[in-house]
Z-matrix of the N, CA and C atoms (Angstrom, degrees):
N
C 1 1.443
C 2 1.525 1 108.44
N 3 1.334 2 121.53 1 134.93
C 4 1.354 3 125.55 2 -174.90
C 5 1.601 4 102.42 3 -106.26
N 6 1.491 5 110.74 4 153.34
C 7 1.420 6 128.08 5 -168.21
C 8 1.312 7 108.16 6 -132.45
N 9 0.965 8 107.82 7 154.91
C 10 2.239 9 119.96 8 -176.22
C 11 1.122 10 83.11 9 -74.50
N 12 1.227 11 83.89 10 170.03
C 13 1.594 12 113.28 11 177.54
C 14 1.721 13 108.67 12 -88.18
N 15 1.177 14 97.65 13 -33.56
C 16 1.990 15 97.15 14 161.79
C 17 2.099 16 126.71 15 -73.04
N 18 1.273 17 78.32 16 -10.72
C 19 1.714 18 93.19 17 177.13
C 20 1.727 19 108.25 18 -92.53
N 21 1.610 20 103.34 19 -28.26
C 22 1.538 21 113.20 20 -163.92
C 23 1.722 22 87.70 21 -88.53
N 24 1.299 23 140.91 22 -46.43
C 25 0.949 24 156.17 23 164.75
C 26 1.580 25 113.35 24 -24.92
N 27 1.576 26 106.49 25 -62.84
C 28 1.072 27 101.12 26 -175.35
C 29 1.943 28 112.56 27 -89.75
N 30 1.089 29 123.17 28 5.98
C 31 1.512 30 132.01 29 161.26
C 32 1.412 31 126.57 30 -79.31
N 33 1.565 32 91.85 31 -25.82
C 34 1.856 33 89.09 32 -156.07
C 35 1.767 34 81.80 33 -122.65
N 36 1.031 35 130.68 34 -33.49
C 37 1.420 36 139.40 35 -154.91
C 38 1.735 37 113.60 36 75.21
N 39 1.214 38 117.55 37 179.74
C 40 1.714 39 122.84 38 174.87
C 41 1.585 40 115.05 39 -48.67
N 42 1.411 41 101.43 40 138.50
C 43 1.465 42 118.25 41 -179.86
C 44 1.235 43 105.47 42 -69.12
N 45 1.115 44 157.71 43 149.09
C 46 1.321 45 153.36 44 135.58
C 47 1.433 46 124.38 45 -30.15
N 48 1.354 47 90.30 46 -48.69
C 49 2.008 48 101.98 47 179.12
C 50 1.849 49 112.00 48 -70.83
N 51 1.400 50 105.36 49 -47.50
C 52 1.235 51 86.49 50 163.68
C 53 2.047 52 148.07 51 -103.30
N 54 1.481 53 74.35 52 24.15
C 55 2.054 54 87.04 53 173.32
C 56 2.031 55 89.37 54 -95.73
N 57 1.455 56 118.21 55 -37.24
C 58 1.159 57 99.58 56 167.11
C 59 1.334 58 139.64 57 -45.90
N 60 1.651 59 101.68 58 -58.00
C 61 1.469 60 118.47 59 168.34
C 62 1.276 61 121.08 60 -47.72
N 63 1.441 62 114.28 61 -38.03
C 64 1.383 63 120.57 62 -171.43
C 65 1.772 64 109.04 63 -63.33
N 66 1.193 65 110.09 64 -33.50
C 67 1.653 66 129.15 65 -178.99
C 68 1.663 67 85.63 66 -91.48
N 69 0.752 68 160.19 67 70.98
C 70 1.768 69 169.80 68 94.77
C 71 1.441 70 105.33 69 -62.75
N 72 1.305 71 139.48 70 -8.40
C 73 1.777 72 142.23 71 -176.30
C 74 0.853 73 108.43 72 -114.21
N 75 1.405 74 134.48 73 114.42
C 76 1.719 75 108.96 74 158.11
C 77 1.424 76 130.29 75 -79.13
N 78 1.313 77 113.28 76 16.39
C 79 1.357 78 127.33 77 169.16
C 80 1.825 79 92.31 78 -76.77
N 81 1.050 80 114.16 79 -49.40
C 82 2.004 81 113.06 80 -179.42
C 83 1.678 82 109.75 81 -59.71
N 84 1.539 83 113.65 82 -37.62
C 85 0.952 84 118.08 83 174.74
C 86 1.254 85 115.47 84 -31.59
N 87 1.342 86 96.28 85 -79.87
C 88 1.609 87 137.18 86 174.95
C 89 1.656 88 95.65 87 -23.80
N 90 0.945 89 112.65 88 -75.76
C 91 1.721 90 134.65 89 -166.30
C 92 1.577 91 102.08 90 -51.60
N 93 1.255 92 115.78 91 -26.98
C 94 1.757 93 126.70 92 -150.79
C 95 1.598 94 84.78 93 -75.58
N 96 2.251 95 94.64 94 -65.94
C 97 1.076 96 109.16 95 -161.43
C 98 1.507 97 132.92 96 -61.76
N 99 1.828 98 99.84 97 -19.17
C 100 1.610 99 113.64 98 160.07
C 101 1.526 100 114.44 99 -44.85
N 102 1.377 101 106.56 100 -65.15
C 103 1.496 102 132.59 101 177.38
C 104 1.315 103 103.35 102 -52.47
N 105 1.015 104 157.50 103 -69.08
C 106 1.072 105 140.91 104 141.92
C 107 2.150 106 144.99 105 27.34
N 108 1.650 107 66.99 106 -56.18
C 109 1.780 108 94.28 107 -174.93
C 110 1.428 109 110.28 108 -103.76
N 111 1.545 110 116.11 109 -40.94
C 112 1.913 111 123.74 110 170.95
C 113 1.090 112 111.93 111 -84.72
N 114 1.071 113 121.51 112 165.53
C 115 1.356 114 139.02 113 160.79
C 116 1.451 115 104.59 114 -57.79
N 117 1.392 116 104.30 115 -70.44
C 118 1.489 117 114.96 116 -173.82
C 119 1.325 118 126.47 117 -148.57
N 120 1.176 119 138.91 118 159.97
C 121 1.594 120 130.49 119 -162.23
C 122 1.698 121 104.43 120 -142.67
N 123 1.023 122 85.69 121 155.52
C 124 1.957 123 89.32 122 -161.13
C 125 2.553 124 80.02 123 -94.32
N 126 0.788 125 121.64 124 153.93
C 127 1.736 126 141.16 125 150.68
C 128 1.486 127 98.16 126 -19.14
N 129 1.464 128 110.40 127 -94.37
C 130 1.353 129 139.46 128 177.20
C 131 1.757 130 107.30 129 -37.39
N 132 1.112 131 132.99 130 -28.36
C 133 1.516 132 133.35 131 167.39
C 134 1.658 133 100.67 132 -81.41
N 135 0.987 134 127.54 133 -73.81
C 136 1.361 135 128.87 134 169.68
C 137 1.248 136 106.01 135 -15.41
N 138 1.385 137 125.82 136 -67.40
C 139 1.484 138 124.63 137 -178.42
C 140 1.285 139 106.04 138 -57.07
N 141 0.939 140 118.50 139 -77.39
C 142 1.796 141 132.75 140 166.34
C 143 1.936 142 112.76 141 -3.72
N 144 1.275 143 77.75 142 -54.33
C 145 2.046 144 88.27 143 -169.64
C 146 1.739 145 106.13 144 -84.21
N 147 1.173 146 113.16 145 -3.32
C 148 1.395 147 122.94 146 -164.59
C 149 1.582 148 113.74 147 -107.64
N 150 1.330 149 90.83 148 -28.77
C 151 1.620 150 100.39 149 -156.11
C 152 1.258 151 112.09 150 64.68
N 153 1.071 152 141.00 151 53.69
C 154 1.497 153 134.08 152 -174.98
C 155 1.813 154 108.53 153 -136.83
N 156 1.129 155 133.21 154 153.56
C 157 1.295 156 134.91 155 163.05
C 158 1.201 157 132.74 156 -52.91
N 159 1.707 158 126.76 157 128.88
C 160 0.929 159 114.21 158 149.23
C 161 1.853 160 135.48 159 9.01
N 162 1.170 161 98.71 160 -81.31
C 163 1.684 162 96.01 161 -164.03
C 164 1.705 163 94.59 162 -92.12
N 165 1.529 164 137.78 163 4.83
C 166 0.953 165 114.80 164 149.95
C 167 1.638 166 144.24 165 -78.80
N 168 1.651 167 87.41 166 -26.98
C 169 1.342 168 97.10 167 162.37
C 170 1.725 169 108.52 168 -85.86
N 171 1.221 170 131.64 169 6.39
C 172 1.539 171 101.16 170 153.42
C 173 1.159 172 111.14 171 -93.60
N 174 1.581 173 131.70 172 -21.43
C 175 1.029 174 123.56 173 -175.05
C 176 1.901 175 112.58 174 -46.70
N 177 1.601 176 99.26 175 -47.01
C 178 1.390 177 110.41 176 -175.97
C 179 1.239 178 126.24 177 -65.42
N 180 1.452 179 100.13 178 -26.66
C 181 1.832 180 108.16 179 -179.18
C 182 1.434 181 109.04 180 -85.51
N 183 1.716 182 114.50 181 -27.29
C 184 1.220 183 108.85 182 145.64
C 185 1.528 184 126.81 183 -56.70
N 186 0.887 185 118.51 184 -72.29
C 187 1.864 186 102.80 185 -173.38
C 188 1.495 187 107.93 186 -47.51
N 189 1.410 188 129.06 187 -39.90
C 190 1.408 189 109.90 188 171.35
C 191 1.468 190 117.00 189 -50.17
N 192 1.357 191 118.77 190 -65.97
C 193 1.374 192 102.16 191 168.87
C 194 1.253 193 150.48 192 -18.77
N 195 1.117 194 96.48 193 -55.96
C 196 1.631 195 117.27 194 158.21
C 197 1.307 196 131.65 195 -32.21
N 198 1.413 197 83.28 196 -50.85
C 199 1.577 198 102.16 197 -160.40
C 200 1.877 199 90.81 198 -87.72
N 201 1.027 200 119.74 199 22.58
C 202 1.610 201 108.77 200 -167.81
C 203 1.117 202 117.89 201 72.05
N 204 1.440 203 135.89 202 -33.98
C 205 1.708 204 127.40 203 -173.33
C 206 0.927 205 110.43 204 -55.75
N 207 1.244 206 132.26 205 -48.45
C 208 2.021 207 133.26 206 -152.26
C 209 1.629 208 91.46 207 -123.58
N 210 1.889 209 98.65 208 140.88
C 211 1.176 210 96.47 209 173.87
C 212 1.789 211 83.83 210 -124.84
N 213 1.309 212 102.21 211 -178.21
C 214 1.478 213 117.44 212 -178.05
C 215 1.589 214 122.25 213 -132.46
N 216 1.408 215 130.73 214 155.89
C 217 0.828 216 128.96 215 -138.80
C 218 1.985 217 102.56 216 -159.61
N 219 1.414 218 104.47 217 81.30
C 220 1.761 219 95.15 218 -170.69
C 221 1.358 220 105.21 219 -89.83
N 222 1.480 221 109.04 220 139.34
C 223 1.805 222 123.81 221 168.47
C 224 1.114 223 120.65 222 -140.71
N 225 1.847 224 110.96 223 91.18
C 226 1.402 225 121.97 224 -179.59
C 227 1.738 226 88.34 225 68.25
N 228 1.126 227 144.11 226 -140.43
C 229 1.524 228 126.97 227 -114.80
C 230 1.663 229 88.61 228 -136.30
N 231 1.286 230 115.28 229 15.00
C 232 1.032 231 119.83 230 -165.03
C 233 1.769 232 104.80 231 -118.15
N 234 1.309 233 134.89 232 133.27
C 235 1.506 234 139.42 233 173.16
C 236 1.507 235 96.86 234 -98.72
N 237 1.387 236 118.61 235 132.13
C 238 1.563 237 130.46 236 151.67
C 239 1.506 238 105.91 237 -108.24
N 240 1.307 239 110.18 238 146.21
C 241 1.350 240 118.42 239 164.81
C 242 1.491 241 126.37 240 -121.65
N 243 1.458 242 128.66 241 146.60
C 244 1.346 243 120.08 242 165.95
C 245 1.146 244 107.77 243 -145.75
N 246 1.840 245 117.24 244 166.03
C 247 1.206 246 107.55 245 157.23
C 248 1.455 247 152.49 246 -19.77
N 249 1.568 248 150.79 247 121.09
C 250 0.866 249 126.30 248 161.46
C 251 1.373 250 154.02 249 -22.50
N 252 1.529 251 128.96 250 76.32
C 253 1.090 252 130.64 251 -168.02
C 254 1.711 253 128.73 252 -9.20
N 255 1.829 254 83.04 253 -63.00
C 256 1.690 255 94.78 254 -160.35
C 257 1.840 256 93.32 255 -124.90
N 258 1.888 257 112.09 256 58.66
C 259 0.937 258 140.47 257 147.07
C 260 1.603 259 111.99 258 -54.49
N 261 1.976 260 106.51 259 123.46
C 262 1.393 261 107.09 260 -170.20
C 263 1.525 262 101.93 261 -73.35
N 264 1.612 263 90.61 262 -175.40
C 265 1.174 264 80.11 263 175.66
C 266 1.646 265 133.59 264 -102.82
N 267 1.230 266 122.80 265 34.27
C 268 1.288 267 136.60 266 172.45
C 269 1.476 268 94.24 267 -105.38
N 270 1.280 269 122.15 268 -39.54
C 271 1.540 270 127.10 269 -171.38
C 272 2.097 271 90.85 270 -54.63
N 273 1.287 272 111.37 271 -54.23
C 274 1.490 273 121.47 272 -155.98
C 275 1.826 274 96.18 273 -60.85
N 276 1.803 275 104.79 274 -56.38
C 277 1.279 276 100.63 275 169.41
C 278 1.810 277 128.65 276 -47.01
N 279 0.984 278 123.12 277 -42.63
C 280 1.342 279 117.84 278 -179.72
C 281 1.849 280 106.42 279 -84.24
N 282 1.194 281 122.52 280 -8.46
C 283 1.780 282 121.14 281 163.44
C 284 1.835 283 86.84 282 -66.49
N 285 0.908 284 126.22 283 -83.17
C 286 1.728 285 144.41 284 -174.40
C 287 1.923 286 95.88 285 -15.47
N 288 1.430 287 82.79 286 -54.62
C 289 1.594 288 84.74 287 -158.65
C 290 1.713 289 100.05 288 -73.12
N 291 1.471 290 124.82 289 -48.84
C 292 1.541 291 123.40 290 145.68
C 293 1.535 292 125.32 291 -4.58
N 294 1.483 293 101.27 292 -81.02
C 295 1.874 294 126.63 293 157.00
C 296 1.315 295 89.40 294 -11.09
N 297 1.303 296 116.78 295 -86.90
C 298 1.713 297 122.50 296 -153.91
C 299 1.434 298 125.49 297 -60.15
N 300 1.350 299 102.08 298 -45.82
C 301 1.279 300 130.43 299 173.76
C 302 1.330 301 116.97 300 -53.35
N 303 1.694 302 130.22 301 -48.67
C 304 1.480 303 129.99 302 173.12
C 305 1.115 304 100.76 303 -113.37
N 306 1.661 305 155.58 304 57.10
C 307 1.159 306 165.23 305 -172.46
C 308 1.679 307 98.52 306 -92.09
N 309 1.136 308 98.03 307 -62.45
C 310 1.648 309 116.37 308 -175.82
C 311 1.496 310 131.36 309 -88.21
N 312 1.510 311 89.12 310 -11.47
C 313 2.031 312 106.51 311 164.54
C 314 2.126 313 103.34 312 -37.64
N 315 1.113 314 109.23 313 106.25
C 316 1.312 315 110.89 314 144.57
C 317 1.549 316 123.31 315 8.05
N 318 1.449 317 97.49 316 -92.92
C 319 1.531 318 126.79 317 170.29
C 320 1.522 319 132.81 318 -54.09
N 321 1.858 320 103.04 319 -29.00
C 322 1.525 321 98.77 320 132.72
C 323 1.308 322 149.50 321 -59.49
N 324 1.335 323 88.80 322 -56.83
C 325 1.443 324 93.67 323 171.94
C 326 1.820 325 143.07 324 -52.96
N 327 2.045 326 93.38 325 -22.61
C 328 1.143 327 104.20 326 163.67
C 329 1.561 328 127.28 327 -92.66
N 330 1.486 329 103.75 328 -2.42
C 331 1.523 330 114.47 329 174.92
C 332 1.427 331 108.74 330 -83.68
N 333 1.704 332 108.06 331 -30.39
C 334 1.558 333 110.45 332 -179.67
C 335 1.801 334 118.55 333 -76.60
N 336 1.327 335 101.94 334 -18.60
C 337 1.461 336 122.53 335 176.48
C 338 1.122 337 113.50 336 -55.82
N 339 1.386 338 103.66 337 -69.44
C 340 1.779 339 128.70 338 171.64
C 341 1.418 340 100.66 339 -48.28
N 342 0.761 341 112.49 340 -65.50
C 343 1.565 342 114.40 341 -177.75
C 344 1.470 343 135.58 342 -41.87
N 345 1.577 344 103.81 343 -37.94
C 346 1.162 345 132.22 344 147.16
C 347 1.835 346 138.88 345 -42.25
N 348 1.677 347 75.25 346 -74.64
C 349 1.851 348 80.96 347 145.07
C 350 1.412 349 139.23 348 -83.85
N 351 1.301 350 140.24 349 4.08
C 352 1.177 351 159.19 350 141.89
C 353 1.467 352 99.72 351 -43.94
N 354 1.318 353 128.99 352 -55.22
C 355 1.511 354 154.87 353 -149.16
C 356 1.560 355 87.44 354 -75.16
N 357 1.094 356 97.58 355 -58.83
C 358 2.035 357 95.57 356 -145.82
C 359 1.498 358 88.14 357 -71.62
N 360 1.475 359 146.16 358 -49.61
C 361 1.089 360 165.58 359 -147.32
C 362 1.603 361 97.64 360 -73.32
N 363 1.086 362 115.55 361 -57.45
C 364 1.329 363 117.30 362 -174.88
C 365 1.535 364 117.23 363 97.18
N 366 1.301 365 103.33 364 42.70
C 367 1.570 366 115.41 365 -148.60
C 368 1.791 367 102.28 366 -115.69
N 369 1.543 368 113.94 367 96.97
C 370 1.331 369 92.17 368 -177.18
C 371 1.809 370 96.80 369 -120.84
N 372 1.247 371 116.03 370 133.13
C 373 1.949 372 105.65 371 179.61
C 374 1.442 373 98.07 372 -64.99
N 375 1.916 374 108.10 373 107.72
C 376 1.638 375 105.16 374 150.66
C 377 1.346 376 99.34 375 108.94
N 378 1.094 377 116.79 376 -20.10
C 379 1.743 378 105.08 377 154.70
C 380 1.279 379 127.88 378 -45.47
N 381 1.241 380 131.26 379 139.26
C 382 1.080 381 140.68 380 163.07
C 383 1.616 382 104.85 381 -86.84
N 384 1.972 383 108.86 382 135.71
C 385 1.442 384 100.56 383 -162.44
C 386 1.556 385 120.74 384 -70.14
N 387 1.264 386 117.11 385 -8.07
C 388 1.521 387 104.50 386 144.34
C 389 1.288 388 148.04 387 -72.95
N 390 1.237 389 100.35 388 2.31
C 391 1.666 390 116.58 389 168.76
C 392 1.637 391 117.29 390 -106.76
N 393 1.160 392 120.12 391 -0.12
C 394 1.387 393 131.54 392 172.26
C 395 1.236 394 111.37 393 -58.26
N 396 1.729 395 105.68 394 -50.37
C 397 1.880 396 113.30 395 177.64
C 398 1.763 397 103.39 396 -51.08
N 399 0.935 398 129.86 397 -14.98
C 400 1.153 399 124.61 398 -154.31
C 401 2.031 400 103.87 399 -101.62
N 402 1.150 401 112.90 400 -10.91
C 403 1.058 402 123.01 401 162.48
C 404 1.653 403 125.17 402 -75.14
N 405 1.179 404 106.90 403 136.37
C 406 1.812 405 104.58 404 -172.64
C 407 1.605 406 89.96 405 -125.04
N 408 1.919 407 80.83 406 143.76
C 409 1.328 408 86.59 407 176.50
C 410 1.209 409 101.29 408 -58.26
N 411 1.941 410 103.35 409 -155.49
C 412 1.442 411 129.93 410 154.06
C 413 1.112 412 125.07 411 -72.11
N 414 1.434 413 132.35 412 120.95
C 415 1.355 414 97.57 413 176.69
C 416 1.366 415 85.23 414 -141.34
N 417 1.472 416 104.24 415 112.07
C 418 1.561 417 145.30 416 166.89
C 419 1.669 418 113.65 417 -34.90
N 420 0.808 419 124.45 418 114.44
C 421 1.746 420 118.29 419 -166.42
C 422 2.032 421 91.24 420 -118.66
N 423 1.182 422 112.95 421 -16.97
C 424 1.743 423 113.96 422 165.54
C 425 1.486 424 121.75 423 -166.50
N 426 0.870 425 138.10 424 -160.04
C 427 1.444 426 141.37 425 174.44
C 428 1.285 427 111.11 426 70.96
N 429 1.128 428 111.41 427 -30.04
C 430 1.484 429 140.68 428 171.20
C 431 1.790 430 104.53 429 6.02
């Protein structure tokens, strides 16, 4: 009997080969190291903080998924994403080692900016204003 890859996922946990691969982009980077710093990020911010498209940033939040890193989270018409909850623990060590590694990337730092101010503003593209509360800022845990 054959099983998804979201069924195999949740039996065996993340492959090694592909949470690696998945960190082969630095567009994932980028995305990791957001995730990283929020709790959680709505699709539409991702794009937002990235400058990037629509279907490129799902493409990416898809392969994280995949790969075990990113899990997802739908409410009404809207996708949030965050880290993997019940991320092993070699998976947690190489996020850490990630952390360090693109901390000081440029392009983080200006995605975390935006992001930041996006946050305080209350500014999400396409929210409906009862779904605005539902946005969290940044909240910076280093680099600060």
């Amino acid at each position: 009997m054959r099983i998804s890859a979201t069924e195999a996922l949740a039996v065996r946990g993340p492959e090694p080969s592909r949470v690696l691969g998945a960190f082969a982009e630095p567009t994932r980077l980028r995305i990791v190291a957001i995730l990283l710093h929020v709790e959680e990020i709505c699709g539409c911010e991702v794009e937002a903080v990235l400058g990037t498209t629509q279907s490129r940033a799902s493409r990416h939040l898809a392969t994280l998924r995949a790969a075990g890193i990113v899990e997802d989270e739908r409410r009404g018409a809207w996708v949030y994403h965050r880290l993997a909850a019940r991320a092993p623990r070699w998976l947690r060590t190489i996020l850490e080692a990630v952390h360090d590694a693109v901390r000081a990337d440029p392009e983080v730092r200006r995605a975390l900016d935006r992001l930041e101010r996006r946050g305080r503003s209350r500014e999400c593209d396409g929210l409906p204003p009862r779904g605005r509360d539902r946005v969290r800022s940044a909240r910076l845990t280093c680099c600060g």
